[in-house]
DSSP file (Angstrom, degrees, kcal/mol; ACC not computed):
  #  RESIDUE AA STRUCTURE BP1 BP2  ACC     N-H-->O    O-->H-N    N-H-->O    O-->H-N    TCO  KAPPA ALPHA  PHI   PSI    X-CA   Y-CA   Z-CA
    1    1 A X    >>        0   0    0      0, 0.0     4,-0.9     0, 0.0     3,-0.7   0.000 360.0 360.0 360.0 -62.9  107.0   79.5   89.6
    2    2 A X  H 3>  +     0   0    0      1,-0.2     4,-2.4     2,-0.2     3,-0.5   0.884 360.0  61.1 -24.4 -65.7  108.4   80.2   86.1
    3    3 A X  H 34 S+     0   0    0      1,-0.3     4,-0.3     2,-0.2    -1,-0.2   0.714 113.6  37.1 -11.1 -65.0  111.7   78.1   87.3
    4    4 A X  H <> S+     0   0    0     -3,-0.7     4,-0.7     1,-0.2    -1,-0.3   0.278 107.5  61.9 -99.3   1.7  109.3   74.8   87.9
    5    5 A X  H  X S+     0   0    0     -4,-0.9     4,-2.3    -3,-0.5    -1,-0.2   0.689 114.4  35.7 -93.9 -37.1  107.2   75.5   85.0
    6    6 A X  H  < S+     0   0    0     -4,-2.4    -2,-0.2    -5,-0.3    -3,-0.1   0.791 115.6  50.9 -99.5   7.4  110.6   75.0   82.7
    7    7 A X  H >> S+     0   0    0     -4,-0.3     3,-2.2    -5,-0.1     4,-2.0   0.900 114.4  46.1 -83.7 -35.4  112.2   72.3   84.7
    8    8 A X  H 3X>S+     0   0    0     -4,-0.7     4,-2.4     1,-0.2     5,-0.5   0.956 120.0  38.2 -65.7 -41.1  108.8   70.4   84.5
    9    9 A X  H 3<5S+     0   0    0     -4,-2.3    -1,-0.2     1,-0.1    -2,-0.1   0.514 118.0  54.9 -86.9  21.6  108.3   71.2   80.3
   10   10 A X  H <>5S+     0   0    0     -3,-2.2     4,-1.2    54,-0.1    -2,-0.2   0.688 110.1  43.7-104.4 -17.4  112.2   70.5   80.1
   11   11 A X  H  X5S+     0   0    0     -4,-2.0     4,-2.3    52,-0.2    61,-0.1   0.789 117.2  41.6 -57.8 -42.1  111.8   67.1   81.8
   12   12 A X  H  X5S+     0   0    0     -4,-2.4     4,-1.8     2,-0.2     5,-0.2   0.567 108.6  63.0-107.2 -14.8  108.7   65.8   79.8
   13   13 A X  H  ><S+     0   0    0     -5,-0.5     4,-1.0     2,-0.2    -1,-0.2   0.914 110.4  40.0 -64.3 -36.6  110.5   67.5   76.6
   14   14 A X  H  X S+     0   0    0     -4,-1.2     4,-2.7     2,-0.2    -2,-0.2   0.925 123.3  42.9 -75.4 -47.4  113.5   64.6   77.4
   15   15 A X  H  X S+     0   0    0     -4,-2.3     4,-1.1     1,-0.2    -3,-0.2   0.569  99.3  58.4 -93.9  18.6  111.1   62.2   78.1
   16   16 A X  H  < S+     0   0    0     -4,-1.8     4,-0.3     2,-0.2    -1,-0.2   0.852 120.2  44.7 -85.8 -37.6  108.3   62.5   75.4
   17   17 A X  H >X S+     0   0    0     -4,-1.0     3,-2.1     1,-0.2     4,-1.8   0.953 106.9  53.4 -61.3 -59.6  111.9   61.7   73.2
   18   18 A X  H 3X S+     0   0    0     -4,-2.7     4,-1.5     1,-0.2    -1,-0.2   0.801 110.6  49.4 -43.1 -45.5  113.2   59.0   75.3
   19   19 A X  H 3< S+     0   0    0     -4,-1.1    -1,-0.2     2,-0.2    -2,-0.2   0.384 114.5  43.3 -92.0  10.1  109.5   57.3   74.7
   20   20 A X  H X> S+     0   0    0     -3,-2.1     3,-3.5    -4,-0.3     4,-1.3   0.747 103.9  59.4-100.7 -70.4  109.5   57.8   70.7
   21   21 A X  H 3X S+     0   0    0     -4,-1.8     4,-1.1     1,-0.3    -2,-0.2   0.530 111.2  46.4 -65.3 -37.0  112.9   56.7   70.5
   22   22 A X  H 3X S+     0   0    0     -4,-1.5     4,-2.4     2,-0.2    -1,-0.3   0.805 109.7  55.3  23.3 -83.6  111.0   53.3   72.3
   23   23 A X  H X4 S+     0   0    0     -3,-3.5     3,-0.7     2,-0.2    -2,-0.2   0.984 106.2  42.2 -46.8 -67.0  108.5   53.5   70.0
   24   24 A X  H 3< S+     0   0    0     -4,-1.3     3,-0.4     1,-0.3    -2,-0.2   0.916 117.3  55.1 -57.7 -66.0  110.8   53.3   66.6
   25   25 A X  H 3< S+     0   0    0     -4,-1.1     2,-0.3     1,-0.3    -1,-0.3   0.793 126.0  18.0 -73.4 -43.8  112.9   50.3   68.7
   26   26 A X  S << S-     0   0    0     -4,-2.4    10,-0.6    -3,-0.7    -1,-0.3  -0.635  87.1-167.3-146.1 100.0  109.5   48.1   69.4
   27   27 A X        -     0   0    0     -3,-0.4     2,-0.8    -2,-0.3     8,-0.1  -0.512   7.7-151.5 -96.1 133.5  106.8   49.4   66.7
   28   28 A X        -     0   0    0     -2,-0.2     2,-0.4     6,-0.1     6,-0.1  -0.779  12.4-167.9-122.6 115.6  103.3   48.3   67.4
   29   29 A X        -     0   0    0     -2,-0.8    -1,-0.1     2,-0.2    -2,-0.0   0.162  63.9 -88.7 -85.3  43.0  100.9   47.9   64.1
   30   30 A X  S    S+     0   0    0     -2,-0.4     2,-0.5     2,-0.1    -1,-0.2   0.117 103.8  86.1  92.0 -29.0   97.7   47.5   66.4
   31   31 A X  S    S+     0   0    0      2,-0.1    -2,-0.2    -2,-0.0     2,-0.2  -0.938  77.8  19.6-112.6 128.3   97.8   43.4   66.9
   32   32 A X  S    S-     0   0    0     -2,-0.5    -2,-0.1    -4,-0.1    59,-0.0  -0.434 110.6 -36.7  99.8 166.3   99.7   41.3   69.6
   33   33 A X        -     0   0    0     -2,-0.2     2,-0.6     1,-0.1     3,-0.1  -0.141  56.7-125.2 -65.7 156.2  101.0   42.9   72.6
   34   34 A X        +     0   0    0      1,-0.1    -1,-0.1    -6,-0.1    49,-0.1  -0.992  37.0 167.4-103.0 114.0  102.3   46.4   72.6
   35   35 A X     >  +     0   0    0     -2,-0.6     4,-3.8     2,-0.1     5,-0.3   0.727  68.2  64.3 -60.3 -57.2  105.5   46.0   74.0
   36   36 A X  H  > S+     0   0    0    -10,-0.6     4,-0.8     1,-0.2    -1,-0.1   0.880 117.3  33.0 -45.1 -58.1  107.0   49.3   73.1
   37   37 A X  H  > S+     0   0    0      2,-0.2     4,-1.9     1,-0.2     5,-0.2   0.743 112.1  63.4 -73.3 -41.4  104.0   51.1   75.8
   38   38 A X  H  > S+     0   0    0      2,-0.2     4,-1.3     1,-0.2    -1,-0.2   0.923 108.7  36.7 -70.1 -48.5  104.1   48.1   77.9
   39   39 A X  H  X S+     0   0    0     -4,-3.8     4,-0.5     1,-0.2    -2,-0.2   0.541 113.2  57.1 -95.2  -4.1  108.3   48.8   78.9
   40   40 A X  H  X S+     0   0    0     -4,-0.8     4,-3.2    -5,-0.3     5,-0.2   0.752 110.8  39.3 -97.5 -26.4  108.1   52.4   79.1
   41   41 A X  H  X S+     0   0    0     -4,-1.9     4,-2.7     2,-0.2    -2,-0.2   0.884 116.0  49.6 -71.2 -16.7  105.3   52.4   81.8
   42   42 A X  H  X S+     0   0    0     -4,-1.3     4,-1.6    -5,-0.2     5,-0.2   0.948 118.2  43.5 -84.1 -72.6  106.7   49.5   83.8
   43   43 A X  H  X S+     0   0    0     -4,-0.5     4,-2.7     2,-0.2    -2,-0.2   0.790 112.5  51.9 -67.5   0.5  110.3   51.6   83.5
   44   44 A X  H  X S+     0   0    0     -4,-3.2     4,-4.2     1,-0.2    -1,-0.2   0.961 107.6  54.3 -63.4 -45.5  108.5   54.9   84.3
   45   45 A X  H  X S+     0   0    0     -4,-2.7     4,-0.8    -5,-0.2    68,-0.2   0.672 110.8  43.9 -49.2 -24.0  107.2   53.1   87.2
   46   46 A X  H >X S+     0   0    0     -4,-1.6     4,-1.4     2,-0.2     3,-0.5   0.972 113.4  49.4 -74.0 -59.2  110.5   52.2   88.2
   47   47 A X  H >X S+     0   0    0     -4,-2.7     4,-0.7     1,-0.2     3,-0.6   0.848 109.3  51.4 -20.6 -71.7  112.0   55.7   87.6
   48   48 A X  H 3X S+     0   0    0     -4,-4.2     4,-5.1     2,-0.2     5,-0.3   0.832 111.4  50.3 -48.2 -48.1  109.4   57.3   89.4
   49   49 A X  H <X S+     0   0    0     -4,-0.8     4,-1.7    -3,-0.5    -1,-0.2   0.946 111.9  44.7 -42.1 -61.6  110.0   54.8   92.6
   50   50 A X  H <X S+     0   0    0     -4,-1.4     4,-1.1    -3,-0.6    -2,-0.2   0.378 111.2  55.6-116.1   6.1  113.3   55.2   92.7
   51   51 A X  H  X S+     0   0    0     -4,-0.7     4,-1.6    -5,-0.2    -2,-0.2   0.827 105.8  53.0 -36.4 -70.4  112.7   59.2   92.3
   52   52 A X  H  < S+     0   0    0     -4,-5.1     4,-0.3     1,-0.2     3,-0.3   0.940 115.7  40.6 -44.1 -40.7  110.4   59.1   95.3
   53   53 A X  H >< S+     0   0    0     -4,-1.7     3,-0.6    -5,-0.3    -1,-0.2   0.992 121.6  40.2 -86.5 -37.5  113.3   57.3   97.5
   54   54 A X  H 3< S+     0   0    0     -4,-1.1    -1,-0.2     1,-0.2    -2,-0.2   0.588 122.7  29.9 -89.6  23.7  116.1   59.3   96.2
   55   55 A X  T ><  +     0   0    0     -4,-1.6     3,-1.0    -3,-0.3    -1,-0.2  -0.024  66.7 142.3-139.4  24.9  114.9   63.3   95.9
   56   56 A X  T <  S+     0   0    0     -3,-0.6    -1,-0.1    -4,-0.3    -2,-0.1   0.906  81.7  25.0 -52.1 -50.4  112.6   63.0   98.6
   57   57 A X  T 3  S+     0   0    0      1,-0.1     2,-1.1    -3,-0.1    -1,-0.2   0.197  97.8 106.3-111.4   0.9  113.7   66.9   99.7
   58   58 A X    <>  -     0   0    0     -3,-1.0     4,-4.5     1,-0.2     5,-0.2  -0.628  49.3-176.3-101.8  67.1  114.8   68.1   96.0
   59   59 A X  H  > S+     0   0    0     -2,-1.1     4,-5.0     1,-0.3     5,-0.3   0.912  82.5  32.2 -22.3 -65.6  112.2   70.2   94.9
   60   60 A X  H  > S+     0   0    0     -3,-0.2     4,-2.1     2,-0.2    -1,-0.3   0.946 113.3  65.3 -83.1 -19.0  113.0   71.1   91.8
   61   61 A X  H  >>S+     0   0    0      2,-0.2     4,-3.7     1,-0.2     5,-0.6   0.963 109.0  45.3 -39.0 -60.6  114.9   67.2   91.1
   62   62 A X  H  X5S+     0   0    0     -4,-4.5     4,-3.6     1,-0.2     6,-0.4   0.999 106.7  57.0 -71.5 -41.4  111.4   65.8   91.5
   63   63 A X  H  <>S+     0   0    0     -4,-5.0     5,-1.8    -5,-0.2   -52,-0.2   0.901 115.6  41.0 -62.1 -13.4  109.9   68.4   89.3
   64   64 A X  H  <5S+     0   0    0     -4,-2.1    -1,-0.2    -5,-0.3     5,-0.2   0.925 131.5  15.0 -22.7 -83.3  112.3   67.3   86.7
   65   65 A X  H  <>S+     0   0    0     -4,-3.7     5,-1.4     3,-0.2    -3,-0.2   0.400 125.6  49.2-116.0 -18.9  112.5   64.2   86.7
   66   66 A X  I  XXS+     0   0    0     -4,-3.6     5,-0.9    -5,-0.6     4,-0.8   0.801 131.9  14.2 -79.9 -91.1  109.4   62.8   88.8
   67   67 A X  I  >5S+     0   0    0     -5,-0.4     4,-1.3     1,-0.2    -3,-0.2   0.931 134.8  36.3 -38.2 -70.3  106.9   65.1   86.8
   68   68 A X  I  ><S+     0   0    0     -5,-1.8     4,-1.8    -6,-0.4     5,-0.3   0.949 126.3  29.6 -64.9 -54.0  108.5   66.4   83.8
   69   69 A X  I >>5S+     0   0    0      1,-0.3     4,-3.6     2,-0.2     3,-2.0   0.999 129.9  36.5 -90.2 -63.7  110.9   63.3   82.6
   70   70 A X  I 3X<S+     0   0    0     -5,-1.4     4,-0.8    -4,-0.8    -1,-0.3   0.655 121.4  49.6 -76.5 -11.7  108.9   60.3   83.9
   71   71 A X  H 3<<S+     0   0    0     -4,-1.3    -1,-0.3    -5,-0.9    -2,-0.2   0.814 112.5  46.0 -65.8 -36.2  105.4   62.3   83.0
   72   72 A X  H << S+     0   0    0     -3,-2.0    -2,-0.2    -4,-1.8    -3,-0.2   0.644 121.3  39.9 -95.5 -54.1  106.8   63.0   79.5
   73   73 A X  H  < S+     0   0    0     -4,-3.6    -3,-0.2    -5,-0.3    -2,-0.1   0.873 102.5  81.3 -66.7 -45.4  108.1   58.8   79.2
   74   74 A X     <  -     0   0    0     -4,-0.8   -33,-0.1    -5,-0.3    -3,-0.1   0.337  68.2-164.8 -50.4-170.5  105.1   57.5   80.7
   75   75 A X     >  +     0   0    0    -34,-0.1     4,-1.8     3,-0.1   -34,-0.1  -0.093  22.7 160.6 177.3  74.1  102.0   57.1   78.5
   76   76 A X  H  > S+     0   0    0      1,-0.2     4,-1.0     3,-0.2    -2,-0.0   0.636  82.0  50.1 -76.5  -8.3   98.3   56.7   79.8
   77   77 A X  H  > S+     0   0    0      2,-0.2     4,-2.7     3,-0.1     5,-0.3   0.544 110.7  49.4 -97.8 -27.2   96.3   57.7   76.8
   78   78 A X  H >> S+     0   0    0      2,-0.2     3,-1.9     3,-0.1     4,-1.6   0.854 111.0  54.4 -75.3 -72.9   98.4   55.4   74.5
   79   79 A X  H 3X S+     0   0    0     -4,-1.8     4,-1.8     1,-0.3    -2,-0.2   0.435 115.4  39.3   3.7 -75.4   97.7   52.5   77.2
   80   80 A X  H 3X S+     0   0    0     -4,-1.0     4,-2.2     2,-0.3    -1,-0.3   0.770 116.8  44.6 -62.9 -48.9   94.2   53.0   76.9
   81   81 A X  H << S+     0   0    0     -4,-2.7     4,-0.5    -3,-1.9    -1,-0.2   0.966 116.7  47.3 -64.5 -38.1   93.9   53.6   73.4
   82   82 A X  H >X S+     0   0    0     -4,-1.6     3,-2.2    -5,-0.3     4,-0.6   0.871 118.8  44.4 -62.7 -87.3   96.4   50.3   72.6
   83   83 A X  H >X S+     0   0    0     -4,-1.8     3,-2.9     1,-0.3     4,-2.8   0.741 107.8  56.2 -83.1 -58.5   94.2   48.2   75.2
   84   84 A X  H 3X S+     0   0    0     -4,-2.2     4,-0.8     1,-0.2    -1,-0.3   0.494 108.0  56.6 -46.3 -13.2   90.8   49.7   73.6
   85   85 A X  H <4 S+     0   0    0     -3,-2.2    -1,-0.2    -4,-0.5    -2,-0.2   0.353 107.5  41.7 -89.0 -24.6   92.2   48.1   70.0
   86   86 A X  H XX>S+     0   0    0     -3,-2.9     3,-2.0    -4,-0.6     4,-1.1   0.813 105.3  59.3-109.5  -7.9   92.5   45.1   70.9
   87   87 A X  H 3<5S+     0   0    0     -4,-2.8     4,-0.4     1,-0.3    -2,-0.2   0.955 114.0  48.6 -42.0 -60.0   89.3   45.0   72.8
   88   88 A X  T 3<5S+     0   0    0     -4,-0.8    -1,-0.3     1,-0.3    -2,-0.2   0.274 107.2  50.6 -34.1 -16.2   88.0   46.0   69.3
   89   89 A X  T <45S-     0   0    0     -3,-2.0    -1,-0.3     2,-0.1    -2,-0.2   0.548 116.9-110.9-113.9  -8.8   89.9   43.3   67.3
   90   90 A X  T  <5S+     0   0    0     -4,-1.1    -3,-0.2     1,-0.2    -2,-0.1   0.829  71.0 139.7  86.4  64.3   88.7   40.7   69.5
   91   91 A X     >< +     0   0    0     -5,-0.8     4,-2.9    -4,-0.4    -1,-0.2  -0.559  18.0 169.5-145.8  73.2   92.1   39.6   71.5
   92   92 A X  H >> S+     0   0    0      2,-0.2     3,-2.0     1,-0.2     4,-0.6   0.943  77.5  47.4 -38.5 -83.9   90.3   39.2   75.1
   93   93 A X  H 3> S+     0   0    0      1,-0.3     4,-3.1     2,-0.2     5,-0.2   0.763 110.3  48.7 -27.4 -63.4   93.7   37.5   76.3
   94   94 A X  H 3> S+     0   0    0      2,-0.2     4,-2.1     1,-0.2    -1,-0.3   0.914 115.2  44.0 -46.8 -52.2   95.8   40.0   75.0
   95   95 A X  H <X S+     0   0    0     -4,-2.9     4,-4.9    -3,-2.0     3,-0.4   0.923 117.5  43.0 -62.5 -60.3   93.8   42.7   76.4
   96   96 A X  H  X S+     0   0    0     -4,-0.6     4,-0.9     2,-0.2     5,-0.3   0.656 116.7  49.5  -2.4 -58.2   93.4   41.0   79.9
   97   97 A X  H  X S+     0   0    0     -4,-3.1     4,-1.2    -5,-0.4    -1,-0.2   0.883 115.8  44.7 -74.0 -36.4   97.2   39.9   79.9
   98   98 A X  H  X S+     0   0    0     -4,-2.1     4,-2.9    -3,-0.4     5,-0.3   0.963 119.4  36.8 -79.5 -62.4   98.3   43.8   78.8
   99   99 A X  H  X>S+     0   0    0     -4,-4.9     4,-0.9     1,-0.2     5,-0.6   0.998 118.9  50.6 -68.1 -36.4   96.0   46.0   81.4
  100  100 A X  H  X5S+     0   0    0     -4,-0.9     4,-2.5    -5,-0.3     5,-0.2   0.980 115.7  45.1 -60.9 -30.5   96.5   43.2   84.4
  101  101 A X  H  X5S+     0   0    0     -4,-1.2     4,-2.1    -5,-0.3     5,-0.2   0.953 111.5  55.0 -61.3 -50.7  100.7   43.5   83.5
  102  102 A X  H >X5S+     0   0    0     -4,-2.9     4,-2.4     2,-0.2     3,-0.6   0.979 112.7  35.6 -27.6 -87.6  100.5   47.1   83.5
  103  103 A X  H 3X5S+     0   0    0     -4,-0.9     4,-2.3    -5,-0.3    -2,-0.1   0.776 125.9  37.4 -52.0 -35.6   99.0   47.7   86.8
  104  104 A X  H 3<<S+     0   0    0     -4,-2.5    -1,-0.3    -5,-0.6     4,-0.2   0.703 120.6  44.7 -96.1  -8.4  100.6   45.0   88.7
  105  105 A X  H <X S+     0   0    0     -4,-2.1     4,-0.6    -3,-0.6    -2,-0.2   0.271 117.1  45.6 -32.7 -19.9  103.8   45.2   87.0
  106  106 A X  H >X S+     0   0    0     -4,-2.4     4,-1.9    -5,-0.2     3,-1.6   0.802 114.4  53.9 -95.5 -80.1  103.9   49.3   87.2
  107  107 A X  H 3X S+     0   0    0     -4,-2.3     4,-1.8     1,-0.3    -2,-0.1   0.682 115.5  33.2 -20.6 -45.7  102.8   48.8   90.7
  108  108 A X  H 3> S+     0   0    0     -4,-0.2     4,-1.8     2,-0.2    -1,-0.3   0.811 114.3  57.8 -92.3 -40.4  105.6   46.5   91.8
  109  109 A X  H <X S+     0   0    0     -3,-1.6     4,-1.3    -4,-0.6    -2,-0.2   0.893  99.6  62.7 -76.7 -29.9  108.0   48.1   89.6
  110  110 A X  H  X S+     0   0    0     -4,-1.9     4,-1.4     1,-0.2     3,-0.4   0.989 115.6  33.5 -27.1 -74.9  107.0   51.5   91.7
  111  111 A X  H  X S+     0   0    0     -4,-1.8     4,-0.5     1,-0.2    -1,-0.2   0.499 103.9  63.9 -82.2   5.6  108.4   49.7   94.7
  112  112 A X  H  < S+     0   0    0     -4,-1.8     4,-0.5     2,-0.2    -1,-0.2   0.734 104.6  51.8 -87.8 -24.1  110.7   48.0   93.7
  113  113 A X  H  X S+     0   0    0     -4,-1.3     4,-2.2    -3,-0.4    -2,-0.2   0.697 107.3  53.1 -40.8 -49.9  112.3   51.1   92.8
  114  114 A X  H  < S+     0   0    0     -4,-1.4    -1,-0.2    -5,-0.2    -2,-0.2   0.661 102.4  53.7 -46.0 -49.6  111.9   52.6   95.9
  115  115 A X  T  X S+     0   0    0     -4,-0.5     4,-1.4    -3,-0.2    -2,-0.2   0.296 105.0  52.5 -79.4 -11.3  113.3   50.2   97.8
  116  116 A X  T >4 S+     0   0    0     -4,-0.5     3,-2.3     2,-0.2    -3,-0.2   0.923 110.1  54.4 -71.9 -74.8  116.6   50.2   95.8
  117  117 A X  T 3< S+     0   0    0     -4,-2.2    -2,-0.1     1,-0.3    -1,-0.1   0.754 113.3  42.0 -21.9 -36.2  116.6   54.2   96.4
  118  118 A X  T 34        0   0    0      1,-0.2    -1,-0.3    -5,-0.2    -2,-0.2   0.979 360.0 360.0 -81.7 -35.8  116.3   53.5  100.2
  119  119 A X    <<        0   0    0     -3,-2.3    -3,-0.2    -4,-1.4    -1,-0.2   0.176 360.0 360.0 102.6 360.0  118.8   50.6  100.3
């Protein structure tokens, strides 16, 4: 239990870094798309995909890297707040363009991922 409690906070420790080091690369001051949010969830989604096809039986691999790294990279509370901002500034489109790209982009980047793993 311990074991999977520090592969998961050693995972989400690499990717809470991996998704500042993001941040600093495509900085978003609250109007126009957030990019930076937008390309780590789409490649978490990938990650995670192409976790599921290759660690399928690698316990502590997926806690790693499924949970901890791609848990840590991912980001659903920035989403929400960055989509809730621009709701607030008045950028319908923007908003509209960002959560429908998310989900069906995340989504699709999920399996596309997946399917790489499998061949």
């Amino acid at each position: 239990m311990l074991k999977d409690i520090l592969l998961v906070g050693a995972g989400s420790f690499f990717g809470g870094i991996a998704r500042y080091a993001v941040s600093l690369v495509y900085k978003w001051g609250g109007a126009g798309f957030p990019v930076g949010t937008f390309l780590v969830n789409i490649a978490g989604c990938f990650l995670i995909g192409l976790c599921m096809a290759l660690l399928g039986r690698h316990a502590h691999l997926n806690l790693l890297l499924s949970v901890g790294f791609c848990g840590g990279f991912t980001t659903f509370s920035t989403f929400s707040k960055e989509s809730l901002q621009l709701l607030e500034a008045g950028d319908y489109l923007t908003f509209i363009l960002y959560l429908a790209g998310s989900v069906v982009l995340g989504i699709g980047a999920v399996m596309l991922g997946f399917m790489l793993g499998r061949g």
